[in-house]
C-alpha positions in Angstrom: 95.1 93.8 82.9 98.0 96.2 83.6 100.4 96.0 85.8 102.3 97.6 88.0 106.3 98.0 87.5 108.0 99.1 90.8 110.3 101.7 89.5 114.3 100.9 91.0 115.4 102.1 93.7 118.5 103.8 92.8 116.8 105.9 90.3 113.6 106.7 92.8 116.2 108.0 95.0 118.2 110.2 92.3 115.5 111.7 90.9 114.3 112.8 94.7 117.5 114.3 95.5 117.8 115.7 91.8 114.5 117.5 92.9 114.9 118.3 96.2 118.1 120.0 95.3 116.3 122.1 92.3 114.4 123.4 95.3 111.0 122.6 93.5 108.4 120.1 93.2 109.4 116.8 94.4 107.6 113.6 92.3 105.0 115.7 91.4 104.3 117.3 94.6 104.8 121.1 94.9 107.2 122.7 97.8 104.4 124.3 99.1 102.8 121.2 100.2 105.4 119.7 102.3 104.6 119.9 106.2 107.5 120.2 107.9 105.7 121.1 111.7 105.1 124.0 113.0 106.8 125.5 116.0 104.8 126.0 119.8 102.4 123.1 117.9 102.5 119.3 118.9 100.5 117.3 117.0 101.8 113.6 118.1 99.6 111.8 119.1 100.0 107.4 120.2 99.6 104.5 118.1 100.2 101.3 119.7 101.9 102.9 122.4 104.9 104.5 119.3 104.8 108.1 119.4 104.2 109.6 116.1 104.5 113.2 115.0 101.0 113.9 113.4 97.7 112.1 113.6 97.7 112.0 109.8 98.2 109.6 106.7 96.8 108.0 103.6 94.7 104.6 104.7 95.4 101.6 103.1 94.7 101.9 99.3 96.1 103.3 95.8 98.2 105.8 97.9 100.4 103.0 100.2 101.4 100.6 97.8 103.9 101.7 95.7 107.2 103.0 97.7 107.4 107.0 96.0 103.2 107.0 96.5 104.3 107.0 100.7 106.9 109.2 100.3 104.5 111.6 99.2 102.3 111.0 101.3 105.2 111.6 103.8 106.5 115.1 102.4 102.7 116.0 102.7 102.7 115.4 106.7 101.9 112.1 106.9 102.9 110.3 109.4 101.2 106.6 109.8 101.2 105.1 106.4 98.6 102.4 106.3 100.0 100.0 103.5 98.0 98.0 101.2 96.7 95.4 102.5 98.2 92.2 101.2 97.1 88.6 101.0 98.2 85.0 99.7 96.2 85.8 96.3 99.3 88.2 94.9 98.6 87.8 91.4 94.4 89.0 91.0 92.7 90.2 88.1 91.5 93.6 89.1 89.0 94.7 86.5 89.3 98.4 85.3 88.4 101.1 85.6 88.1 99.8 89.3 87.7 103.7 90.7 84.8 105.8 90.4 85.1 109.1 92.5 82.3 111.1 90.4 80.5 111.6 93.5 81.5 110.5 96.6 83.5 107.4 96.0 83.0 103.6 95.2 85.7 101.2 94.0 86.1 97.7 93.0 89.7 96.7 93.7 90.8 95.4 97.5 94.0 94.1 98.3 98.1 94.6 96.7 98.5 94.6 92.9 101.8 93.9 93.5 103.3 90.2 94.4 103.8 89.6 98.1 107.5 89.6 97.3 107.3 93.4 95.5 105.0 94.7 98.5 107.4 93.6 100.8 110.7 95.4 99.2 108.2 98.8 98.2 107.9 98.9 102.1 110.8 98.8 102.4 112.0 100.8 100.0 109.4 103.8 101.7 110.9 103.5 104.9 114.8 103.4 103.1 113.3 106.9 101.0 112.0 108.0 104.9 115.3 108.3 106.3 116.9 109.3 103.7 115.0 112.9 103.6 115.1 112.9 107.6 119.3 112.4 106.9 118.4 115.5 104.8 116.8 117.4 107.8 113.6 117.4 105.5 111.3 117.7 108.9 113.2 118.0 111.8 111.2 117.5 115.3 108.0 116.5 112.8 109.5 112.8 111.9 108.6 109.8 114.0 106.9 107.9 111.5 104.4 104.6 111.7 104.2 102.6 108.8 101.0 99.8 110.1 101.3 96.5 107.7 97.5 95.1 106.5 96.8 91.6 106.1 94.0 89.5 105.1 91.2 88.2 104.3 90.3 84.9 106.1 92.5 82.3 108.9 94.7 80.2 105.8 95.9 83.2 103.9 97.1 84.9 107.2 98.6 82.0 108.6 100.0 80.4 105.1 103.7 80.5 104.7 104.0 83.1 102.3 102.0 85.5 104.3 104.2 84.5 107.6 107.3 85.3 105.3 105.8 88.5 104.3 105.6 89.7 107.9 108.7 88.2 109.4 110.4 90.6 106.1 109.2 93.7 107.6 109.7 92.9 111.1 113.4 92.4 110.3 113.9 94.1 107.2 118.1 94.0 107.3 118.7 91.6 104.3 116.8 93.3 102.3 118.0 96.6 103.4 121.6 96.0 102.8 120.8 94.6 99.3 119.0 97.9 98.2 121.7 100.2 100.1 123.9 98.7 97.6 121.7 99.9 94.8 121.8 103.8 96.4 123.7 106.6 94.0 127.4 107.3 94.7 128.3 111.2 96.1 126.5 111.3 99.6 129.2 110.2 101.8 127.4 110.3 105.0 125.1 107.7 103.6 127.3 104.8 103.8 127.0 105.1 108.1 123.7 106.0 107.5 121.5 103.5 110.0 118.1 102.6 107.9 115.2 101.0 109.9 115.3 97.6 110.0 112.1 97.1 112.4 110.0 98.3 109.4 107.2 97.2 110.9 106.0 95.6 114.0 102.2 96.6 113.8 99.3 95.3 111.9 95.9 95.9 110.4 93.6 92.9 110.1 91.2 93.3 107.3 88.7 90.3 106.7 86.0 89.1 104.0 82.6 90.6 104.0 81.0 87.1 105.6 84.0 86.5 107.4 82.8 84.0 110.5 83.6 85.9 113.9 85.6 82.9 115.5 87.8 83.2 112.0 88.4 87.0 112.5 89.2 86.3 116.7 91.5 83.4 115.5 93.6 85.7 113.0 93.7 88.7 115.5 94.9 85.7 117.8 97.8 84.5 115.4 99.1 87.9 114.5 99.4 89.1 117.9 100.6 85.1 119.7 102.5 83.7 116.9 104.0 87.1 114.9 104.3 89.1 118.1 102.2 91.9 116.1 100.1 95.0 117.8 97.1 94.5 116.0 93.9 96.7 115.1 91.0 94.9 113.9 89.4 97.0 110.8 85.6 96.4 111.1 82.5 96.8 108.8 79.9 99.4 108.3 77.4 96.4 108.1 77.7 96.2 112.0 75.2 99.0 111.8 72.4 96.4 110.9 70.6 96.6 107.7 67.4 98.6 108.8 70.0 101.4 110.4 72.1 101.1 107.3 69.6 101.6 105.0 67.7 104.2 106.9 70.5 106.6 107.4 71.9 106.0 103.8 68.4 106.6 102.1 66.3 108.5 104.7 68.7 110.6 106.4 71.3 111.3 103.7 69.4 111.2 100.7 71.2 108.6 98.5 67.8 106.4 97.5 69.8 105.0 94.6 72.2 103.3 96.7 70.9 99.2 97.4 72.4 97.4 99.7 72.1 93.8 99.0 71.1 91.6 102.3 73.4 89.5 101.8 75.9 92.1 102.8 74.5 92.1 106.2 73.5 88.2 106.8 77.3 87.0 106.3 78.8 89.6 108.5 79.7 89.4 112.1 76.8 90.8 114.1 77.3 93.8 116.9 77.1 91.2 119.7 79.5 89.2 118.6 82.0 92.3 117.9 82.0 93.5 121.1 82.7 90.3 122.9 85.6 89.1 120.3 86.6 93.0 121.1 86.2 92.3 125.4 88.3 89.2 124.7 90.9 90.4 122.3 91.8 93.5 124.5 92.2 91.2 127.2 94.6 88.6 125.3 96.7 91.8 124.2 97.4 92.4 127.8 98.4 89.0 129.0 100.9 88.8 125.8 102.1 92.4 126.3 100.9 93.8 123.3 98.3 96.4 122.2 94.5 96.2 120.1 92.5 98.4 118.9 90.1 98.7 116.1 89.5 100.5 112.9 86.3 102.0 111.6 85.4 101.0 109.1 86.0 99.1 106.4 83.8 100.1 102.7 80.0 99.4 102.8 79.0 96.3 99.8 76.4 97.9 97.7 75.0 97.3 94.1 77.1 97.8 91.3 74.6 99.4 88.5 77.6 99.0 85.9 77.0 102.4 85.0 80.8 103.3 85.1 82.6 100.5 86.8 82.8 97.0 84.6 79.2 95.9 84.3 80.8 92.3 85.8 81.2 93.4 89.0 77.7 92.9 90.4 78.8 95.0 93.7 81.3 97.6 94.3 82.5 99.1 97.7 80.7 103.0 99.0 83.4 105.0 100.6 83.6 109.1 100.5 81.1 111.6 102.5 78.2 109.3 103.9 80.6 106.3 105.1 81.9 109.3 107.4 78.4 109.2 109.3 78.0 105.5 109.4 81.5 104.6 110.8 80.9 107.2 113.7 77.1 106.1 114.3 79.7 102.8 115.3 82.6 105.1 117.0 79.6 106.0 119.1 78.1 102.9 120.1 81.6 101.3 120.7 82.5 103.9 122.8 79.3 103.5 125.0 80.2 100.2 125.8 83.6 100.4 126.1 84.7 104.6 126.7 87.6 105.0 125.4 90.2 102.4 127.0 90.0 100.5 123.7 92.3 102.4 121.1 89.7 103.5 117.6 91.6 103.7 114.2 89.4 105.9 112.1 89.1 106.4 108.1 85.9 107.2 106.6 85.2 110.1 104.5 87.9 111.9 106.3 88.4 115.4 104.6 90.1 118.8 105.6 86.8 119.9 107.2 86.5 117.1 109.7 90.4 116.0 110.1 90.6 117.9 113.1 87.2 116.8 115.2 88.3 113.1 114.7 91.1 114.2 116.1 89.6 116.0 119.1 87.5 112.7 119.1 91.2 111.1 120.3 91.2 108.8 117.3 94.3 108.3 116.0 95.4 107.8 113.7 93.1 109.6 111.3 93.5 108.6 107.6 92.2 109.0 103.9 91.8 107.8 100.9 88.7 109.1 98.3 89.6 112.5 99.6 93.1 112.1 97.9 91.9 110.9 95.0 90.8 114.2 94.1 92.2 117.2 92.9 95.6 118.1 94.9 96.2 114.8 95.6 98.6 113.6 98.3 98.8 118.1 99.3 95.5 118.0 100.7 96.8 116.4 103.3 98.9 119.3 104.3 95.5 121.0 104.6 94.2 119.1 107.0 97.1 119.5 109.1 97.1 123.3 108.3 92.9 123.3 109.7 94.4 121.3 113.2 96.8 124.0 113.4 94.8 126.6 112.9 92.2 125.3 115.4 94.3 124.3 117.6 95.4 127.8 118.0 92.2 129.2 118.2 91.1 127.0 120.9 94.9 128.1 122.5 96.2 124.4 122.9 99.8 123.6 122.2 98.9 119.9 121.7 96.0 117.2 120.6 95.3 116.5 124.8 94.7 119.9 125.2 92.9 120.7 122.1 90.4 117.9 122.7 90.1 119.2 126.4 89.2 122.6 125.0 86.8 121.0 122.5 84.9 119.2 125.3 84.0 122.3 127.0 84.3 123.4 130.5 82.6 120.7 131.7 84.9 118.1 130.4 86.8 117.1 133.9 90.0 114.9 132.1 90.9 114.2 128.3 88.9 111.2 128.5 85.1 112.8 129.3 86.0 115.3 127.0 86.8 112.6 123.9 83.5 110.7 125.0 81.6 113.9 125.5 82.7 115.2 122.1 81.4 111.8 120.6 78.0 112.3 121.7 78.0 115.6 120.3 79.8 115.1 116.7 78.0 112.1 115.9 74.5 113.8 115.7 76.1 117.1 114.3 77.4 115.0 111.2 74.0 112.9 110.2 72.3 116.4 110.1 75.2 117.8 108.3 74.2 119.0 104.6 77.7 118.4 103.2 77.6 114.2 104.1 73.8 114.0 102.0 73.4 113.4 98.7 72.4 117.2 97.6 76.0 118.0 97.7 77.6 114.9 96.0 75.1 114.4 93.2 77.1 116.3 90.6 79.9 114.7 88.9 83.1 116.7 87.5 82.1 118.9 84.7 83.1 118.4 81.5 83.5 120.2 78.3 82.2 118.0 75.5 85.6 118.0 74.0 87.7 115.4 73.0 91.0 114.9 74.8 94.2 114.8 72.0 97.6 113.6 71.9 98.5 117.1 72.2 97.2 120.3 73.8 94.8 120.7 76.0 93.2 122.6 78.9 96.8 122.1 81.0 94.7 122.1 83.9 97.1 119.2 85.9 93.8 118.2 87.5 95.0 114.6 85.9 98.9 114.8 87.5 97.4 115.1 91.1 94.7 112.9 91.0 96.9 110.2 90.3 97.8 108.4 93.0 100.9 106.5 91.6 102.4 109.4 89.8 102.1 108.4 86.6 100.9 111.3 84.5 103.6 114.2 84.4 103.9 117.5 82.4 106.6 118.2 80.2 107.8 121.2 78.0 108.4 120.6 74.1 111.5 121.9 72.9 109.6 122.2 69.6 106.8 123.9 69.3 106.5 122.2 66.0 106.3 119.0 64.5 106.5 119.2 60.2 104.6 116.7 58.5 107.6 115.2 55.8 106.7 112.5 53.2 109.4 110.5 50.9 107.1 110.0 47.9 108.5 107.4 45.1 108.7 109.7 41.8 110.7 107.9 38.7 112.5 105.3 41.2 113.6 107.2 43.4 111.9 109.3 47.0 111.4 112.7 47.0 110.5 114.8 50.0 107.6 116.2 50.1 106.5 119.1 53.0 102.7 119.4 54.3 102.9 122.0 56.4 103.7 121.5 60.2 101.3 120.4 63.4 101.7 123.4 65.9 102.0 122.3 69.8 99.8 125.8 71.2 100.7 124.9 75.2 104.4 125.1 76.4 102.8 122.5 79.1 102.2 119.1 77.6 101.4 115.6 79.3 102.0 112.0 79.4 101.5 108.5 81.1 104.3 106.4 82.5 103.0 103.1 81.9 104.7 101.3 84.7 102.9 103.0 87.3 99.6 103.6 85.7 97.0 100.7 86.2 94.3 102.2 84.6 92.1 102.8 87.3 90.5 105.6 85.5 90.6 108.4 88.5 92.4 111.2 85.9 89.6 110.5 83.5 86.5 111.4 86.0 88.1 115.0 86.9 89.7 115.6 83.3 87.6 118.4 81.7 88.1 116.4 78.4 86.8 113.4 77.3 89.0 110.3 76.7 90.8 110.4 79.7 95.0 111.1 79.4 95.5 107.5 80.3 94.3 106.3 77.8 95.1 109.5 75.1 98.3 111.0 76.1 101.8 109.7 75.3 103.1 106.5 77.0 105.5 105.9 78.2 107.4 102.9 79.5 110.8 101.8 81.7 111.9 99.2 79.8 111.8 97.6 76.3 110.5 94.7 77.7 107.3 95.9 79.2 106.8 98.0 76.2 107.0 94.8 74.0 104.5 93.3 76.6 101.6 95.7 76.3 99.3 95.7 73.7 99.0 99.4 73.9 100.8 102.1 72.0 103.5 103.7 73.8 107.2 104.4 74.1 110.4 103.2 76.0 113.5 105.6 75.6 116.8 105.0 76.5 119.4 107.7 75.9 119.5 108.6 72.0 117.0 105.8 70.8 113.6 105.3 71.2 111.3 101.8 70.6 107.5 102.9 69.8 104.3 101.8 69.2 102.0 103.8 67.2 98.6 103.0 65.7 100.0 99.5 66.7 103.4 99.5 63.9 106.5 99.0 65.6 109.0 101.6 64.8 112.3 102.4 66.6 114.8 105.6 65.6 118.3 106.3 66.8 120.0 109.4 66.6 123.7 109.8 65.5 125.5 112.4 64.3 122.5 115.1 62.9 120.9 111.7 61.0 118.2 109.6 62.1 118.0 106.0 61.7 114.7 104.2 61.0 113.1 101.3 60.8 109.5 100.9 60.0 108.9 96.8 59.8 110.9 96.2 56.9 111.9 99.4 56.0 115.2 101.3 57.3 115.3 104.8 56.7 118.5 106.9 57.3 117.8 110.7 57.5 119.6 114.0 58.1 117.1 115.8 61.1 118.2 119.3 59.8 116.8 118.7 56.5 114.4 115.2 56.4 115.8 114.1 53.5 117.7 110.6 53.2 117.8 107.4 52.0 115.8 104.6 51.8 116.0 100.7 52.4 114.1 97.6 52.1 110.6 96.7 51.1 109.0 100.6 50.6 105.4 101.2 49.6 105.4 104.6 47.1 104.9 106.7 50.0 106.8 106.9 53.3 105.6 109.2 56.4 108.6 110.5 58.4 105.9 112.4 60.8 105.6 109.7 63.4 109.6 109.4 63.8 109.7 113.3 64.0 107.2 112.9 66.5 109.7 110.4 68.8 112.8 112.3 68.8 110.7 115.3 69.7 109.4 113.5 72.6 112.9 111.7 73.3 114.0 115.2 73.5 111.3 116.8 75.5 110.6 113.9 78.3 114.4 113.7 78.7 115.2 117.3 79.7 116.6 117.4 82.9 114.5 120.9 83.3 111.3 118.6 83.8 112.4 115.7 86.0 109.8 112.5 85.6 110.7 108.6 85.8 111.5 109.0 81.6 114.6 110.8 82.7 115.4 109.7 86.8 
């Protein structure tokens, strides 16, 4: 399986600066996605009693785990980072592809790829990255930020040692801190007084098994919030719904009749009873320790894994997208009846641009995603959802959330709080009926061409650069449009060059994998026109020799004038000197002049040597490491 290689710190934060100061895109997000706030608009909302300057933020998933994936998310207007949720089994095998989001979304991956170790210092490398750009004035007035640790799955992981280390890391995060200050880049003065969080996080997420017994999930909530001193939100399950519910609004109501949800699913889980009396009990501890609960809806809903797409070994995968948006506010609903709203709800479930802001009026906070960023646009769709608040909020003339949700409710609504519980009876009903949560508008999948996807030259759509949650595809620009195909043929003991014409690059925009980030979850394949998918097809790159050495795949690692490669699984390596080339090919050395191909020839040579595939390595050295296109190749 691959894995993920967290990129170093010293470098992340070059290359954002190096951006930032180029006044473009910054790790692959465009300027015109940032959210910086907008003035006579207040969109804080409270989270565990912390003030925080939008209601908005990527849940916990592909787009919190890896420290430059939440500083996107950040630049976009996010502003509680749910991170991946981690757990004493740091080193799974996560089969692949493990995303599927050609309709609405199902995935079969669920905690950290990462080691608990690695999570620990990407967290804190996020919040490091955080006040860095606020030090840059990136957002001034629009920064109070949230990041909300997530730990699971059952009462021995949480409370194991390694877990309890994990926490106690991020609640005071100063060693580590002051060992990755000392990796920062020299020239920014004001830096060394700079005063990075070391609190990184005092709040927590509790995510359990499916089957998970209820005294085991009221222990760990328990633990967290006696023995860690943690704020805790309990995520709970769709299952809660009961099966027949389930199942009818899935299938009858909806529309997705394909969907089967094994019994299982709903046999092991907790049952609503026994929710809302761990809930009673729960809220009630948090008060006598001084500390704040809440809960989340939901977690994904367990259904059958028809192995059409995902690895047929996976006998169930996890529904998220469009229709888990009506099932987790069927329970916003019901909790609410019993409860109102005194008990804070977390809410992620098919959470788009289109509905941001009535969860929101709803006074759930905070609000986050995760299948919606996985398409198109990525981490700047969440600017849009902040944009659609705004541009509600103005038309319903409120200056903040309180008063926009007043102003939802209706005249009628006599305080914040009838108008969040009126506004639940009324969306909940809206969104079942709602043609865009059925099946009739999900059923198609991204359309493709019925072309193949090549090494070079395609539709340079940067549908696959986006969609990426990690980052790890990124466009660069050739300096040579074309690559000649040279051969050193063996003619009366000796090599003579021999020209066949030249392979012709038709797109100044080309693109390419860096392999350290990309874990082949296969999300750029489902929206690439192109069949293949450009993890898979496109150049690869990696950050080191050694990982490059360690894959079986072809690829790259460059580093300054010489490049190590992979191709068609030969080893090769070239390093340039002085207008020549040096080769080596096995047992072969070659020694070349660039301007002309023509050189000399060592070792064990068959009567025909190729010099195409080291053209094609110093024109990608060249190309990736242009300055012009900034990528993790050349930060």
């Amino acid at each position: 399986m691959p894995g993920l290689i967290p990129f170093p710190f010293g470098r992340l934060v070059s290359r954002v600066l190096r951006e930032l100061e180029g006044g473009g895109s910054v790790l692959g997000l465009p300027r015109r996605s940032f959210f910086r706030g907008v003035p006579g608009r207040d969109l804080s909302v409270t989270v565990h009693g912390r003030r925080v300057s939008t209601p908005a933020g990527p849940a916990a998933g592909p787009h919190t785990q890896l420290a430059q994936n939440i500083l996107c998310g950040w630049l976009a207007g996010g502003r509680v980072f749910e991170l991946k949720t981690v757990q004493i089994r740091d080193r799974l095998s996560i089969p692949r592809p493990c995303i599927d989001m050609r309709t609405v979304g199902f995935n079969v991956e669920w905690s950290q790829e990462l080691s608990l170790a690695e999570s620990l210092e990407e967290y804190v490398k996020a919040s490091m990255l955080i006040d860095l750009l606020k030090a840059e004035g990136l957002a001034p007035g629009c920064d109070r930020t949230l990041l909300d640790m997530s730990v699971g799955y059952d009462l021995a992981g949480v409370t194991s040692e390694p877990v309890r280390r994990f926490i106690e890391g991020l609640k005071d995060a100063g060693p580590t801190v002051r060992r990755l200050a000392g990796e920062l880049p020299g020239g920014r003065r004001r830096w060394r007084d700079l005063a990075f969080t070391t609190r990184v996080s005092d709040t927590v997420t509790l995510s359990t098994f499916h089957g998970c017994p209820p005294s085991e999930i009221e222990a760990m909530a328990e633990f967290l919030m006696a023995s860690m001193g943690l704020d805790v939100t309990l995520k709970l399950n769709p299952t809660l719904l009961g099966a027949h519910e389930a199942r009818r609004l899935l299938r009858e109501t909806l529309g997705f009749t394909e969907l089967v949800l094994p019994d299982e699913a709903f046999a092991a889980d907790a049952r609503w009873d026994q929710v809302l009396g761990m809930a009673e009990r729960l809220d009630r501890r948090a008060l006598e320790l001084g500390r704040s609960f809440g809960v989340k809806f939901c977690n994904t809903l367990v259904v059958a894994n028809p192995g059409d797409f995902l690895p047929a070994s996976e006998k169930t995968r996890y529904l998220s997208g469009a229709p888990l948006h009506v099932l987790a506010m069927q329970l916003v609903r019901r909790f609410r009846r019993h409860f109102g709203d005194r008990i804070p709800i977390s809410f992620s479930a098919g959470i788009d641009r289109l509905n941001f802001p009535d969860a929101v009026a709803l006074g759930l906070a905070p609000v986050t995603a995760c299948s919606d960023l996985l398409k198109p646009g990525g981490y700047g769709r969440l600017k849009g959802y902040l944009d659609e608040l705004v541009r509600r909020m103005e038309a319903a003339g409120a200056g903040d959330v309180p008063a926009f949700t007043r102003a939802a409710g209706g005249a009628p609504a006599r305080s914040e709080s009838d108008a969040r519980l009126r506004l639940t009876e009324r969306h909940v009903p809206a969104a079942s009926q709602d043609g865009r949560y059925g099946r009739a508008r999900h059923a198609e999948a991204p359309r493709k061409m019925g072309k193949a996807l090549a090494l070079f030259d395609c539709l340079s759509c940067d549908k696959c650069v986006s969609a990426c949650p990690n980052g790890a595809n990124f466009a660069y620009a050739p300096l040579e449009r074309e690559l000649p195909i040279v051969r050193l043929v063996r003619e009366e003991g000796a090599f003579v060059r021999r020209a066949f014409g030249a392979t012709r690059l038709a797109q100044a925009r080309q693109f390419a994998t860096f392999a350290d980030s990309c874990n082949e979850c296969g999300n750029c394949d489902v929206f690439c026109p192109e069949d293949g998918g450009p993890y898979r097809v496109k150049p690869r790159f990696f950050g080191s020799l050694e990982a490059l050495k360690a894959s079986p795949l072809d690829g790259f690692f460059v580093e300054g004038d010489a490049v190590h490669g992979r191709i068609g699984g030969r080893e090769l390596s070239l390093r340039v000197s002085g207008g020549f080339a040096e080769c080596v090919a096995e047992r072969v050395r070659l020694r070349f002049r660039l301007d002309r191909l023509e050189g000399e020839v060592n070792g064990e040579a068959p009567g025909e040597l190729d010099l195409t595939p080291f053209h094609l390595m110093n024109s990608l050295r060249k190309a990736v490491l242009d300055p012009a296109t900034p990528n993790y190749v050349n930060a």
